[in-house]
N, C-alpha and C positions, 0 to 999 in steps of 0.2 A: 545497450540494454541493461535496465537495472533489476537485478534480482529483490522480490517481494512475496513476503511470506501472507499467505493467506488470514491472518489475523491483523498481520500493518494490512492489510485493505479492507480487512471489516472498522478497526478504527478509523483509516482515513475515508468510507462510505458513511460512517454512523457520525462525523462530523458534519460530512455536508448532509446529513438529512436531519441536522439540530432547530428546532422548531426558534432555538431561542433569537436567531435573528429577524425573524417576522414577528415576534411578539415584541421584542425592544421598537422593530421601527412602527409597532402598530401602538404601544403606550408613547415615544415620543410624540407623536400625529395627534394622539388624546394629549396629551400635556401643553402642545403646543398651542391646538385648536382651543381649550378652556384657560391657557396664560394668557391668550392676547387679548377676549373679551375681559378679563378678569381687570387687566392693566386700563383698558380704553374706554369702557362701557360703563354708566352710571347702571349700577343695579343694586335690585334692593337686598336688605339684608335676609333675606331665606337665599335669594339665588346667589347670593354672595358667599352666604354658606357652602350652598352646593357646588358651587365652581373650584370653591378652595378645597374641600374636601375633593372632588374630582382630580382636581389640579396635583392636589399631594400625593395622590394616591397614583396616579399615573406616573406621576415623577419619580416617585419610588419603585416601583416597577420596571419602570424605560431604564433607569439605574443599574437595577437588577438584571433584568434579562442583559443588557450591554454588556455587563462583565462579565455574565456566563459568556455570551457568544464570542469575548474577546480571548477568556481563557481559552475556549475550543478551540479558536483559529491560530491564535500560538500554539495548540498542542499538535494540531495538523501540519503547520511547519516545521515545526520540530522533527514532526515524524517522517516529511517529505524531504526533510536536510539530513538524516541519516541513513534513508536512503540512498540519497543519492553520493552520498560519502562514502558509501560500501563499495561501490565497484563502478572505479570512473569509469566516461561513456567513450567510446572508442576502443 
């Protein structure tokens, strides 16, 4: 059994309740869905506009959120490997 202090378990709950990984895979899902008509689709120059502006702006974000939620999930490993470095199990 591994000893854990009331704060390592509000950090390691307030990780996994980090909103930033449904919004990264909810802007890649937009970025994807307005790339592929962007790339395939004759359209005209207003929707062309909007796709691309769409397109950037999701991609930017999908970016965004990914390295938040990547920083988080390394910092929750982190925090779960010096746990468990404290007091081997057995």
């Amino acid at each position: 059994m591994y000893k854990i202090t009331d704060i390592e378990l509000d950090v390691l709950e307030s990780n996994y309740e980090s909103s930033s990984s449904n919004f990264w895979q909810l802007c890649l899902g937009i970025f994807i869905g307005f790339l592929i008509p962007l790339l395939i689709a004759p359209l005209s120059d207003k929707m062309c506009a909007i796709f691309v502006g769409v397109t950037l702006v999701s991609g930017i974000l999908a970016l965004s959120f990914g390295i938040k939620w990547g920083r988080e999930r390394a910092a929750a490993k982190r925090h779960i490997k010096q746990i468990k470095e404290r007091v081997p199990p057995g």
